[in-house]
Structures are given as structure tokens and as C-alpha cells.
C-alpha positions as CSV (number, residue, x, y, z in Angstrom):
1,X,83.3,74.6,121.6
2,X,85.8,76.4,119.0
3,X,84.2,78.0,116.2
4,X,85.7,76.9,112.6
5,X,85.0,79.8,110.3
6,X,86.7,79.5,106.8
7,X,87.6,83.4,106.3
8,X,88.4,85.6,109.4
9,X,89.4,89.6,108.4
10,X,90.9,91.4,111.9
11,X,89.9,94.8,111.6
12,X,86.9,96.0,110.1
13,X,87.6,99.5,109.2
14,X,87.6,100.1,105.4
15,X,90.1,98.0,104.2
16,X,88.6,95.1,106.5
17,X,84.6,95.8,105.8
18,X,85.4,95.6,101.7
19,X,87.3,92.9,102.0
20,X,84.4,91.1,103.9
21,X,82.2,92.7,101.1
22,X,84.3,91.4,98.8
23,X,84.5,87.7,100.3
24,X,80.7,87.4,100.9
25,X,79.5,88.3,97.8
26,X,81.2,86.1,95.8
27,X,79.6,83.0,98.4
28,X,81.9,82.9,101.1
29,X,81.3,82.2,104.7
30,X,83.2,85.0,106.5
31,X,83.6,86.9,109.8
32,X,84.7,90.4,110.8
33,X,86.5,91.1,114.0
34,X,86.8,94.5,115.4
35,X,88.2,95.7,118.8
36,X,86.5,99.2,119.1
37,X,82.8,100.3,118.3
38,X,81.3,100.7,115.0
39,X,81.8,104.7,114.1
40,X,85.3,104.8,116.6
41,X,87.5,107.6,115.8
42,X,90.9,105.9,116.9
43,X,92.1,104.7,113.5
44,X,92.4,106.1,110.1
45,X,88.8,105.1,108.6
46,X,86.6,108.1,110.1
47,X,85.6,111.5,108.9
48,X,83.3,112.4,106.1
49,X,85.4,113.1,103.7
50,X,88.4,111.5,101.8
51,X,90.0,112.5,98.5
52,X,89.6,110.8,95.3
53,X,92.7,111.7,94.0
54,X,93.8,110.3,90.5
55,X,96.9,112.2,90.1
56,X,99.3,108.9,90.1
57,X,101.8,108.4,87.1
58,X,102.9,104.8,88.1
59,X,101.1,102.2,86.8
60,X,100.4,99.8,89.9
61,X,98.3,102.7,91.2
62,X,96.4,103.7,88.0
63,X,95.7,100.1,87.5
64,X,94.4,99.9,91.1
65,X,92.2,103.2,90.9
66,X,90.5,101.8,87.7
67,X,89.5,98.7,89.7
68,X,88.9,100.8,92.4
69,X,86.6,103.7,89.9
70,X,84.4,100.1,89.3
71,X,84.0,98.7,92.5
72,X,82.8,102.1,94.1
73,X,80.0,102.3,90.9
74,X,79.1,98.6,92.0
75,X,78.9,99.3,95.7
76,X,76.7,102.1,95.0
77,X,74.7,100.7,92.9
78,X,74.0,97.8,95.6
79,X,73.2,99.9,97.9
80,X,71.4,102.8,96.4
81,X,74.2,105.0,97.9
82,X,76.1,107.6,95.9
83,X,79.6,107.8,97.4
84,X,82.0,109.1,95.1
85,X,81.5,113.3,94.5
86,X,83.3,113.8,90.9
87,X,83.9,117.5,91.1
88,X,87.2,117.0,90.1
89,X,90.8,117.6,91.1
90,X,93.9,120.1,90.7
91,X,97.0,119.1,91.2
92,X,100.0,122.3,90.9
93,X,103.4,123.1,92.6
94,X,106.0,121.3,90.3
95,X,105.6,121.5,86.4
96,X,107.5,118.7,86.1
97,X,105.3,115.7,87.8
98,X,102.3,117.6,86.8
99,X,103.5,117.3,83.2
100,X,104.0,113.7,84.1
101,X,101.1,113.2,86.0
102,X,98.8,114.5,82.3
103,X,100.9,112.2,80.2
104,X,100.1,109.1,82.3
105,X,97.0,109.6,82.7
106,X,96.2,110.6,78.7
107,X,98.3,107.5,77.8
108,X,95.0,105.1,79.6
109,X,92.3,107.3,77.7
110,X,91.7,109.4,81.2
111,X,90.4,113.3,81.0
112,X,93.2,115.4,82.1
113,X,94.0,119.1,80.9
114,X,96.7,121.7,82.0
115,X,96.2,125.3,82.9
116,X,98.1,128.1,83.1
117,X,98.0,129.9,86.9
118,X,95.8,132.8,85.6
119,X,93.2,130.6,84.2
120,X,92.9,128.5,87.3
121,X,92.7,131.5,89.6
122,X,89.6,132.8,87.7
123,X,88.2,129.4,87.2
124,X,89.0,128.5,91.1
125,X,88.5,132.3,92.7
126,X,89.4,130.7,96.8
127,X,92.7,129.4,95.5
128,X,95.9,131.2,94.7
129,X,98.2,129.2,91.4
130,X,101.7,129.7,90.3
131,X,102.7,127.7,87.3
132,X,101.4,124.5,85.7
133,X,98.0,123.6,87.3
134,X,96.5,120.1,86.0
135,X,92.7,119.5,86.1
136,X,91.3,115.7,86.0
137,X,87.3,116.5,86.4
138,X,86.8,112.4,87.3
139,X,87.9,112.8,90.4
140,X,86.8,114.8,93.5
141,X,86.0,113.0,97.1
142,X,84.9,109.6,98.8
143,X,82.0,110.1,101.2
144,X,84.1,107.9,104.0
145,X,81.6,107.9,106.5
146,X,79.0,107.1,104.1
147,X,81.1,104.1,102.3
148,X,81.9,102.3,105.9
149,X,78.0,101.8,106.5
150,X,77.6,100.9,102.7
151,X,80.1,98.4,102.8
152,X,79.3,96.7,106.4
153,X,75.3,96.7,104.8
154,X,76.5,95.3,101.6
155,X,78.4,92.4,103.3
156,X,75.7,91.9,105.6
157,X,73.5,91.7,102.9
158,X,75.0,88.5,101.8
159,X,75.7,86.9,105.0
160,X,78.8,88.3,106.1
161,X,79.1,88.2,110.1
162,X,80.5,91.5,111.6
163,X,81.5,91.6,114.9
164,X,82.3,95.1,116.8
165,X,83.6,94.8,120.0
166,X,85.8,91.6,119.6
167,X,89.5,92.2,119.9
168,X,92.0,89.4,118.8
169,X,94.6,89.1,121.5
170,X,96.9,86.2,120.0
171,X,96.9,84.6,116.1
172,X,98.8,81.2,115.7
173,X,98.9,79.6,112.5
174,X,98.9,76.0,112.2
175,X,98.7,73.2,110.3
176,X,95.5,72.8,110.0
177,X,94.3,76.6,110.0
178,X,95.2,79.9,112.3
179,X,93.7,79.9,116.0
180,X,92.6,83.0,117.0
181,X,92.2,84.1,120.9
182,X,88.9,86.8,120.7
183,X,88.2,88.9,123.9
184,X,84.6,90.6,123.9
185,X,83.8,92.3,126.6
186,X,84.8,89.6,129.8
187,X,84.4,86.9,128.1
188,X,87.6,85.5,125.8
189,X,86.9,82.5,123.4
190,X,88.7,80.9,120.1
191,X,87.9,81.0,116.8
192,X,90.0,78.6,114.2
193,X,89.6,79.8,110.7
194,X,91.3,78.1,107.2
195,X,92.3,81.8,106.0
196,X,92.9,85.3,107.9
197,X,93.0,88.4,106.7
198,X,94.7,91.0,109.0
199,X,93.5,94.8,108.5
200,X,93.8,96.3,111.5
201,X,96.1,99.1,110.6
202,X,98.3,100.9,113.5
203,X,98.0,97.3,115.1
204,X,98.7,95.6,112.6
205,X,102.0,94.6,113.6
206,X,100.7,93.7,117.8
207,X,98.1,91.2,115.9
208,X,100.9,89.3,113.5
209,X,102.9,86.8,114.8
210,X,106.8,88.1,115.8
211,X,107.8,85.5,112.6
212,X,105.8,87.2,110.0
213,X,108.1,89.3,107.6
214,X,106.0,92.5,108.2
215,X,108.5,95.2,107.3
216,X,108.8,98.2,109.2
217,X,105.1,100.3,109.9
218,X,105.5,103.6,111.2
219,X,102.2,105.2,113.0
220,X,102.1,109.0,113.1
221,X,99.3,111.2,114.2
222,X,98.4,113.6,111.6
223,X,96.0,116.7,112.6
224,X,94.5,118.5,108.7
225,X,91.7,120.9,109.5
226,X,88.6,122.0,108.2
227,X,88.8,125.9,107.1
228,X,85.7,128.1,106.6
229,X,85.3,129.5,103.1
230,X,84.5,134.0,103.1
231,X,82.3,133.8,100.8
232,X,79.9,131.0,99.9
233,X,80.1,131.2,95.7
234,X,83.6,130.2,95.1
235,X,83.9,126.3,93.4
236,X,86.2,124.5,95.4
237,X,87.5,121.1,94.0
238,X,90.1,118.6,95.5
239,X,93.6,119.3,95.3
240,X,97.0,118.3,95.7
241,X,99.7,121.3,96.3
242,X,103.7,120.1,95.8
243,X,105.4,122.2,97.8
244,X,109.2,123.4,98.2
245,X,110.7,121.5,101.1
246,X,112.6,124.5,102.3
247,X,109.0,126.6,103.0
248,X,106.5,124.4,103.9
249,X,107.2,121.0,105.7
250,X,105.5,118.4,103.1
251,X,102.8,118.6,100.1
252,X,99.2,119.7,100.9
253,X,96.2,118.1,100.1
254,X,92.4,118.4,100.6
255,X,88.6,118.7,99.7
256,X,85.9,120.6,100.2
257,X,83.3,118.9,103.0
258,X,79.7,120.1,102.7
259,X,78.9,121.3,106.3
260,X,82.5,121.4,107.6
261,X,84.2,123.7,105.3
262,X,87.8,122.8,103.3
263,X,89.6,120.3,104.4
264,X,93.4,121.3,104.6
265,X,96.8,119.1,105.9
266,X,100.0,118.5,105.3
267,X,100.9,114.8,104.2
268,X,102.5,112.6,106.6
269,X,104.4,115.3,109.1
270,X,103.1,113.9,112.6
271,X,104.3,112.6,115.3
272,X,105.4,109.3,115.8
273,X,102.7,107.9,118.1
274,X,101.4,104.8,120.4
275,X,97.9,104.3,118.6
276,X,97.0,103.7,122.2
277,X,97.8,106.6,123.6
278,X,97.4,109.6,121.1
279,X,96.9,113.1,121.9
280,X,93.9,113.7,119.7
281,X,95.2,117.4,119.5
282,X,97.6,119.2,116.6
283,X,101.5,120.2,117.5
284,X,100.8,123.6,118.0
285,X,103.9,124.5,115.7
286,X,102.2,122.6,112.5
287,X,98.7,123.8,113.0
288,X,100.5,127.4,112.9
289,X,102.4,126.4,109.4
290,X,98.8,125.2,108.2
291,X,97.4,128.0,109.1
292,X,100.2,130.4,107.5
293,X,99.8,128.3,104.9
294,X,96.0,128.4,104.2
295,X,96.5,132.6,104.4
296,X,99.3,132.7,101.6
297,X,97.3,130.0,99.0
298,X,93.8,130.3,99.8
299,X,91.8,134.0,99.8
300,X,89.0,132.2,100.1
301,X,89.2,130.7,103.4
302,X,89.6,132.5,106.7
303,X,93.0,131.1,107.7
304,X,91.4,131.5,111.9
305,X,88.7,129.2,111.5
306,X,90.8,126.3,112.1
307,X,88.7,123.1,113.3
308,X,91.7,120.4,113.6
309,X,91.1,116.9,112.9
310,X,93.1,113.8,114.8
311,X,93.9,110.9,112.5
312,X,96.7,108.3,112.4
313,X,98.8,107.1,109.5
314,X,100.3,104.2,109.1
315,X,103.5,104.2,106.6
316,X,105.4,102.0,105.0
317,X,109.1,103.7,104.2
318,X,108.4,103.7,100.2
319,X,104.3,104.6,101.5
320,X,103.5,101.8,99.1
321,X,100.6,99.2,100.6
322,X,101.4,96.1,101.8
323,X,99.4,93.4,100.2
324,X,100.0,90.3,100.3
325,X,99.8,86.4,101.5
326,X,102.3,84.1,103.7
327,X,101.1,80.4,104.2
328,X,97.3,81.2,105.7
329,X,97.4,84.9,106.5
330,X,96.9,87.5,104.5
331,X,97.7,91.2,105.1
332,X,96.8,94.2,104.0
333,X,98.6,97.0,105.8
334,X,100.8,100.6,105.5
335,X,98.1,102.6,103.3
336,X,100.5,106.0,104.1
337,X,97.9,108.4,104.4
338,X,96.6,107.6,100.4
339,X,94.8,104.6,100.5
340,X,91.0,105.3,101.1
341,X,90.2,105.9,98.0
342,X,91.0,102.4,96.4
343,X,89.2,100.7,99.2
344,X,87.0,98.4,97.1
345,X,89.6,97.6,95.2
346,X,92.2,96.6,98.2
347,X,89.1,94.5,99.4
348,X,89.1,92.5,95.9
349,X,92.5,92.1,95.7
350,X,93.0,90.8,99.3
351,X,89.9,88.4,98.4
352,X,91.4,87.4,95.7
353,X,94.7,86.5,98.3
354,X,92.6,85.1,100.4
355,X,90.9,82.4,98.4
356,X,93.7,81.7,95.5
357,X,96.9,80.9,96.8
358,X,98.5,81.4,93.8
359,X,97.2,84.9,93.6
360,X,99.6,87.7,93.2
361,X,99.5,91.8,93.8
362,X,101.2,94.4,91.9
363,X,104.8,93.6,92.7
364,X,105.5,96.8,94.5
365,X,102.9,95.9,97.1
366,X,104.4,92.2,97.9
367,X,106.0,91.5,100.7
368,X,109.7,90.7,100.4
């Protein structure tokens, strides 16, 4: 017999587990579909650590991480699980968007404060500065690893049916709801659901069908390390480095990760990859730049101690999101390397897709 569900999300890595938090909490009866095991290291959700980076001028995004700053609070609060680390954030490397960055950000009432170089190498000993450095203390890192299991328990908590090891091998919308062709394990089966919401990241695009006006989604393999601090008493916070494009080959950001050292990459430099057939290990030629790198900016890390880290991105052109709704499918899609720390607030907004057709995003994250 085919299972009617009325809310089916395909993918349940962040983006898919809070928008299944978000769905059953507010009453609804909903499923979760996803193709690999729960903890899986092939997509973009894993690892311990993400930032929670503030440093946005536009205003889609800073109305987004506000949302985002309140459903994090709420899903810890559920839970008992503390996942945001506030140590806050520097952002330095061009005066100008830092400069732009302050005045956004004071405009919405947010702490922000600019430095001179001198007074964030003594205040930041491990790091090296050269002009305008802004500090926005309410930010820091998302415990990522921590937030998937918070989010699967808090939609499990209210009824919300999770289901690892199911892969979705053909979507066809219809009249009368979107038929859905599940594989688990040997068995394959069909579920019909009134809405779907498609999360599934670097597959995005192999779930949807050919008709939908998905725009282009590029999947890279990005490889950041974790780097071993010298001495243990230097404060390290989150940053974000803008760097000149004739040096280094894109921006640097990362965090500091309690038992894995400072997390270091380069922002969406990669290879173009098959999500299905990734090499797990860095271009030797980038992991030497990060290294050169972490031994002209950072004294205090050992610029050897390089423990590379395999993760995919998948980018829209502009690396805005793609959220969005056409007839009963909803997608949420291209998060370009920056979009872990507004999970929650993806998940609401998607929800809010999902069960109001009249519903709206930002305009820079519709669909054309």
C-alpha cells in the first residue's frame, strides 16, 4: 500500500533536519528521508565546528541571521544543549567592506567596533593584522556536530519521522501530490506526499525533476585544515581574512575547535567534483598555499601540523541560497560554503514555503 504523508523533506542533513524541526513543532505530520547513515561524512553537514559569522552588510542576510540568532536560543533551550560559542569574530584585509560591514551592522543596534592592527595583535597574540580589523564579540562558532543531533531529537520530540538509509530514486509531481520512489536497503517502495521539501545538497539537482527551473549548482570539494596552536594561552576567535587576489587564491576563514586545533581554508577554491566520487584528500598545491599562508598570518600556529579536512560545497554563481517553492516542491539548495550558521532559520523559512503557498523569501533567494 502507498504511504500518503503530508510533508516529505529529501535530505536530512542540517538544512533538512530544521526544516523537519521546524514542520513538527508547529503540529505537522512529517517525514525525513536520507540516503546515507546518520553521522556520514559525504556532504557538507559534518565536522564540529562551523563559523558564526555576522560580518554581512546586505540586508537579506542580517535579517536572516537575526532569525537565525533566535532559533538557535530556542533549539537550545529545548534541548538543554548549548550550541552557539559567542567568543566573537574578526573580520580584516580590506578597510573598505570592513568599514561597511561596522556601519551595517551599528545601523540594526548590533555590537561592532574597529581596531587598529597593533591593538588586535596584542589583544589576539596567534594572529598577525595589517589595517582595519573589526570585532563583533556576538558571534564566534556553531557546534555542527552537536546541532544535527539537537535538531533530529528536537523533531523527534514532536513526532517527526526520520528515516536514514532511504534514498529517493525518482520525484514526480502530480495533481494530486508528488510520488516519491524510496529505495532502503533491497527493498524500493512509494511514498505520495501533498508537499516536498528537497535538501539534499550536491544532489539536489539528480532528485528534482529535469522541468524544475533549478539554476545552475556547482559542487566543489573544499579541503580547510585544522592547525595546532605553539602555545596554549593565546585567545583565538573566528575570523574572516579578505585577501588580495594576486597572493592568495580566495579569502580565509576559520575558528578555533577545542580538541582539533584552528580551523583554517580558503573559501570556495576546490575542485569541481562528482559528490559520488570525491577524493577525500586536498590538491597538494592548495594545502601548500594554506600552509604558506597559516606561516605568514598566524605565529601562533605551527604552519606543519596540517590535519586536512574533505567537505563539498555547493554554489550558486551569485553564492546566494536558493529558497524557494514551484507548485508542491520546495527547495532549499546552493548554501556556497556560508550557510550553516542560519540553519534554524532556513528550516523556518522553508516551513513557512512549505505550508503557505503564498509565502515568499527574501527576493535574492527566489528562484527566477
Amino acid at each position: 500500500m502507498t504511504e500518503r504523508i503530508p510533508y516529505v523533506v529529501v535530505g536530512a542533513g542540517a538544512m533538512g533536519l530544521a526544516t523537519t524541526w521546524q514542520l513538527a513543532r508547529r503540529g505537522h505530520r512529517v517525514v525525513a528521508l536520507e540516503r546515507f547513515e546518520r553521522g556520514h561524512t559525504r556532504g557538507a553537514s559534518h565536522g564540529a565546528t562551523r563559523n558564526f559569522n555576522n560580518a554581512y552588510a546586505a540586508a537579506h542576510y542580517l535579517d536572516l541571521l537575526t532569525l537565525a540568532r533566535t532559533e538557535w536560543d530556542e533549539l537550545s533551550r529545548v534541548t538543554g544543549e548549548p550550541l552557539l560559542r559567542l567568543h566573537g569574530l574578526v573580520t580584516h584585509g580590506d578597510d573598505a567592506v570592513v568599514a561597511g560591514v561596522h556601519d551595517a551592522l551599528v545601523a540594526r543596534g548590533e555590537r561592532a567596533e574597529v581596531l587598529a592592527a597593533p591593538d588586535a595583535a596584542r589583544r589576539w597574540s596567534g594572529m598577525r593584522f595589517t589595517g582595519d580589523v573589526l570585532f563583533t564579540p556576538e558571534a564566534g562558532v556553531v557546534r555542527a556536530a552537536a546541532a544535527l543531533e539537537a535538531l533530529e531529537r528536537g523533531a523527534r520530540r514532536h513526532a517527526a519521522d526520520v528515516r536514514f538509509g532511504h534514498r529517493v530514486v525518482a520525484l514526480d509531481e502530480r495533481g494530486d501530490g508528488v510520488t516519491l520512489t524510496v529505495e532502503a536497503g533491497d527493498e524500493r517502495h512509494d511514498l505520495v506526499a501533498e508537499t516536498v521539501v528537497v535538501t539534499a545538497g550536491a544532489w539536489s539537482r539528480g532528485i528534482l525533476p529535469p522541468s524544475f527551473p533549478l539554476p545552475r549548482l556547482t559542487v566543489t570539494e573544499e579541503s580547510p585544515a585544522h592547525f595546532t596552536p605553539i602555545a596554549a594561552d593565546p585567545v583565538w576567535p573566528s575570523f574572516n581574512h579578505l585577501l588580495p587576489p594576486e597572493r592568495y587564491p580566495a579569502n580565509v576563514y576559520g575558528m578555533p575547535t577545542p580538541g582539533e586545533g584552528v580551523k583554517v581554508g580558503f573559501h570556495l577554491v576546490g575542485p569541481v567534483v562528482d559528490p559520488d566520487a570525491r577524493s577525500f584528500r586536498p590538491v597538494p598545491a592548495q594545502a601548500a598555499q594554506l600552509r604558506g599562508y597559516v606561516a605568514e598570518w598566524f605565529p601562533g600556529l605551527d604552519p606543519d601540523s596540517a590535519e586536512p579536512i574533505s567537505c563539498t560545497y555547493t554554489s550558486t554563481d551569485s553564492q546566494d541560497f536558493i529558497l524557494d517553492r514551484r507548485g508542491r516542491i520546495v527547495v532549499g539548495a546552493g548554501f556556497s560554503g556560508h550557510g550553516f550558521k542560519f540553519t534554524p532559520a532556513v528550516g523556518a523559512v522553508l516551513a513557512d514555503l512549505a505550508t503557505d503557498d503564498t509565502a515568499r523569501a527574501a527576493a535574492p533567494f527566489r528562484l527566477l
